[in-house]
VEXLO-178368 format. One record per residue: residue in one letter; x, y negated, z negated of N, C-alpha, C, CB in turn. Coordinates in steps of 0.1 Angstrom, whole numbers, padded with zeros to 4 digits, always signed. Atoms other than C-alpha are relative to their C-alpha. Glycine has a CB too. Example, Ala and Ser with C-alpha at 12.3 -4.5 7.8 and 13.67 -1.06 7.14 Angstrom:
<pts>
a+0009+0012+0000+0123+0045-0078+0009-0012+0000-0010+0000-0012
s-0009+0011+0000+0137+0011-0071-0008-0011-0008+0004-0005+0014
</pts>
This chain:
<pts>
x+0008+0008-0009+1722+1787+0694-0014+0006+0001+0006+0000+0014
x+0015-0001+0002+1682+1787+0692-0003+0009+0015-0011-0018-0003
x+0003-0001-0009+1681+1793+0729+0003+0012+0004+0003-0009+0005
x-0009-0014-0005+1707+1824+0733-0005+0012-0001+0012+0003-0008
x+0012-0013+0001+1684+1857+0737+0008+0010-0002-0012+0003+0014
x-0007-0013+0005+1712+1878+0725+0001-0001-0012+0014+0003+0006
x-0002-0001+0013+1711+1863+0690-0013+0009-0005+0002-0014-0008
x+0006-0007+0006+1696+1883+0665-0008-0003-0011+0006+0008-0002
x+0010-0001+0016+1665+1881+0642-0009+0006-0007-0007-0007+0000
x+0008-0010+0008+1648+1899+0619-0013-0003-0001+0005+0001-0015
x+0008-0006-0001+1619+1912+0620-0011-0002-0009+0004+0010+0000
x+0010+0001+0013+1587+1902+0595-0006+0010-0004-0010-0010+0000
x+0008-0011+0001+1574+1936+0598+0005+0008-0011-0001+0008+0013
x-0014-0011+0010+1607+1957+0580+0011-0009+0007+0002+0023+0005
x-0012+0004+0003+1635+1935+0569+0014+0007+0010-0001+0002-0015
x-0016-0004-0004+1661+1958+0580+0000-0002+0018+0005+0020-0007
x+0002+0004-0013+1648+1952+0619+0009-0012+0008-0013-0003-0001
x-0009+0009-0007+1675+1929+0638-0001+0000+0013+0011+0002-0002
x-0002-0003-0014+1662+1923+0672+0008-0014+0009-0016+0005+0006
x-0008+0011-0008+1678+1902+0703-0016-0011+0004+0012+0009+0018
x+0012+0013-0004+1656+1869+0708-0009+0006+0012+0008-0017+0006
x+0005-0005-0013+1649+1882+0744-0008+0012-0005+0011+0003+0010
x+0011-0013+0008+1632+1916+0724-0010-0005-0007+0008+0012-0011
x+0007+0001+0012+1615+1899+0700-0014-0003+0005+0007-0011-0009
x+0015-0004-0004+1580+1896+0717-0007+0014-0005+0001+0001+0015
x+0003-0016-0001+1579+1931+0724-0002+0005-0012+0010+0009+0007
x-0003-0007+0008+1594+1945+0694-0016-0004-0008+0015-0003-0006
x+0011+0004+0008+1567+1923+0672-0014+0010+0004-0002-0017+0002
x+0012-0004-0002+1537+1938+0690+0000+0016-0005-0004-0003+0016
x-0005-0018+0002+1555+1975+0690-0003+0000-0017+0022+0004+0005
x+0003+0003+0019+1556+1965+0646-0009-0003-0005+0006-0008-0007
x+0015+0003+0009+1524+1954+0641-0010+0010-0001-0009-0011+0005
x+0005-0013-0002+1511+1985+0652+0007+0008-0009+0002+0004+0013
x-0004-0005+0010+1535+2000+0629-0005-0002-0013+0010-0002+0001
x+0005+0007+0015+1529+1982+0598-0015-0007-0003+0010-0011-0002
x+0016+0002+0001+1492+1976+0596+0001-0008-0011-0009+0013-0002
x+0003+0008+0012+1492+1966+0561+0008-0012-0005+0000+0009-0009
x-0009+0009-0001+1521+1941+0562-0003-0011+0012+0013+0008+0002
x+0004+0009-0008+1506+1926+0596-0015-0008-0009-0003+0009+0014
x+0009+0011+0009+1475+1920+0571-0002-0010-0005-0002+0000-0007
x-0006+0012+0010+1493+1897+0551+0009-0010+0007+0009+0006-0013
x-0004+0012-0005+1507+1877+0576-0009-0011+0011+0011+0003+0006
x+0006+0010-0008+1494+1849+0596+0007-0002+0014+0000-0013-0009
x-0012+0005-0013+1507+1835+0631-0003-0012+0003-0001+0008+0014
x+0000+0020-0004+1518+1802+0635-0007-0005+0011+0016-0007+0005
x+0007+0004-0010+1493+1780+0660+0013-0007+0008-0013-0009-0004
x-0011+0007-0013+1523+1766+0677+0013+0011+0007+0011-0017-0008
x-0014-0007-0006+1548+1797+0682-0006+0016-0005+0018-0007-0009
x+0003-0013+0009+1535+1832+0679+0009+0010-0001-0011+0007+0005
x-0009-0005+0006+1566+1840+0671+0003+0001-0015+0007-0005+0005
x+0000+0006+0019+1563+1826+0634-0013+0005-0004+0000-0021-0004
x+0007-0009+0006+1547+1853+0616+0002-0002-0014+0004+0013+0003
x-0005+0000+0014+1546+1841+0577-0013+0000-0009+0010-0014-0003
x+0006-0004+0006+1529+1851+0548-0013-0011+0000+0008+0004-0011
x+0008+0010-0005+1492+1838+0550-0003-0015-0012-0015+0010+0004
x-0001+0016+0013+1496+1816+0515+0011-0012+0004+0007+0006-0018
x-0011+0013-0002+1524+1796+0531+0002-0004+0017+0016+0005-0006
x+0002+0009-0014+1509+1790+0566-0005-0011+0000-0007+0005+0009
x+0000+0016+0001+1499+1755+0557+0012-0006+0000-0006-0004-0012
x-0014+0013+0003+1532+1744+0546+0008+0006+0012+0010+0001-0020
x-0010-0003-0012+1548+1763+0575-0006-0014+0012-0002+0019+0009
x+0008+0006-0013+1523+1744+0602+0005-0016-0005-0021+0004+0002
x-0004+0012+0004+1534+1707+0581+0016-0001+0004-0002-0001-0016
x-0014-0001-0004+1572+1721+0591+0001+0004+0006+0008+0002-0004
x-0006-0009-0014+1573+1739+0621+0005-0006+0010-0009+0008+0007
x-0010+0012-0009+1599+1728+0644-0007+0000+0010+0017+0003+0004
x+0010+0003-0014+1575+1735+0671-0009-0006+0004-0004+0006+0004
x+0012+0013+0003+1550+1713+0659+0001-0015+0008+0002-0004-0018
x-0002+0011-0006+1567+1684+0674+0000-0001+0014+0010-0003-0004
x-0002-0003-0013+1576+1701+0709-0012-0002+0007+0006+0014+0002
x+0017+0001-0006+1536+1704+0711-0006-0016+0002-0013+0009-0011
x+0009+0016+0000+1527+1668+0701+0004-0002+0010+0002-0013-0011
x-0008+0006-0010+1552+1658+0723-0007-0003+0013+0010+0009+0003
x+0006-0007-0011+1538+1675+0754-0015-0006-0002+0002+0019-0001
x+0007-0001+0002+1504+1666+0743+0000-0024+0007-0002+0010-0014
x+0005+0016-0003+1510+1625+0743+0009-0003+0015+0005-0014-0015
x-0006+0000-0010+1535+1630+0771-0012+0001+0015+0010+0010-0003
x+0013-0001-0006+1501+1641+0793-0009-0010+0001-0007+0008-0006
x+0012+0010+0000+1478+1622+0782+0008-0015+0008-0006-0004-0020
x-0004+0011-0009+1499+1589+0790+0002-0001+0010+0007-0005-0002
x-0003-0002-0014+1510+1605+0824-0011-0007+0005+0002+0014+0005
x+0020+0004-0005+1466+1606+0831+0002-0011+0004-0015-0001-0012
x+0014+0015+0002+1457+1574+0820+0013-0010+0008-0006-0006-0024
x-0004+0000-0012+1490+1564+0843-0003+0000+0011+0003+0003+0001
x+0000-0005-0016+1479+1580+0870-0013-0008-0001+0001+0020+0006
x+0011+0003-0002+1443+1568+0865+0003-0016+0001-0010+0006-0010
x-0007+0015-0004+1456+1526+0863+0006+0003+0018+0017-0005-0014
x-0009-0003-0016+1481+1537+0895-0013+0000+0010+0011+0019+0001
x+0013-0003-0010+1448+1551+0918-0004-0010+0003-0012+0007-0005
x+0014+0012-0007+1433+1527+0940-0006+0007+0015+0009-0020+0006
x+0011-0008-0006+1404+1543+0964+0006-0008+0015-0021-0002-0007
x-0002+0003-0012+1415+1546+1000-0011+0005+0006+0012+0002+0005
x+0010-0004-0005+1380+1559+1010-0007-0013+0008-0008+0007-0012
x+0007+0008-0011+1363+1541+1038-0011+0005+0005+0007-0004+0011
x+0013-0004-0008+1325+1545+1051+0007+0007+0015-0010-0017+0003
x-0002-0003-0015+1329+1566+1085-0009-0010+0011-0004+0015+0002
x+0010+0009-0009+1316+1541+1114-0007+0006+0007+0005-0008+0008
x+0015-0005+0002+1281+1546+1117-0004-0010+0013-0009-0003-0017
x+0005+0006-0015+1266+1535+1155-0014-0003-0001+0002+0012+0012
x+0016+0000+0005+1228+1541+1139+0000-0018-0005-0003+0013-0017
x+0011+0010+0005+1207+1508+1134-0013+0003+0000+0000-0010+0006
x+0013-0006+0005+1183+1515+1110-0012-0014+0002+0003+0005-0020
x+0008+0012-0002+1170+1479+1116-0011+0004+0015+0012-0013+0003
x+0003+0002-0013+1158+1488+1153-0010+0013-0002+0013+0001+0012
</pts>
């Protein structure tokens, strides 16, 4: 299950690394600091900075990243709410009554 923060995934830093989803923030930051010259050569996905992949095949990752969609999503999901909410609005503002005559 994608969601379960006890499964385990490895590590882009050193292969043999198996951490629990719920670690895997941490661990990454803890490894990049380790591996300097291995963090060189990777890139980080603009939609999950979890997806750490080599920087020659971050184009074709960003064309397939399953998270790519979750963002559009969210993005036209917004916008249509707005422009919703901006149709919906109608101005309940009223002048305060004014006793002044500027005529006099």
């Amino acid at each position: 299950d994608v969601l379960d923060p006890e499964r385990l995934i490895q590590c882009p830093y050193n292969k043999h690394h198996r951490i629990r989803a719920g670690r895997f923030p941490y661990h990454l930051v803890k490894c990049r600091k380790s591996y300097p010259e291995v963090a060189k050569e990777l890139a980080t996905c603009p939609f999950n900075a979890r997806h750490l992949v080599p920087q020659a095949d971050l184009s074709d990752h960003i064309m397939k990243c399953s998270d790519k969609g979750i963002l559009e999503q969210d993005i036209v999901n917004q916008s249509s709410g707005f422009q919703r909410e901006q149709m919906n609005t109608v101005s309940t503002w009223q002048a305060p009554p004014c006793e002044e005559d500027w005529e006099t």
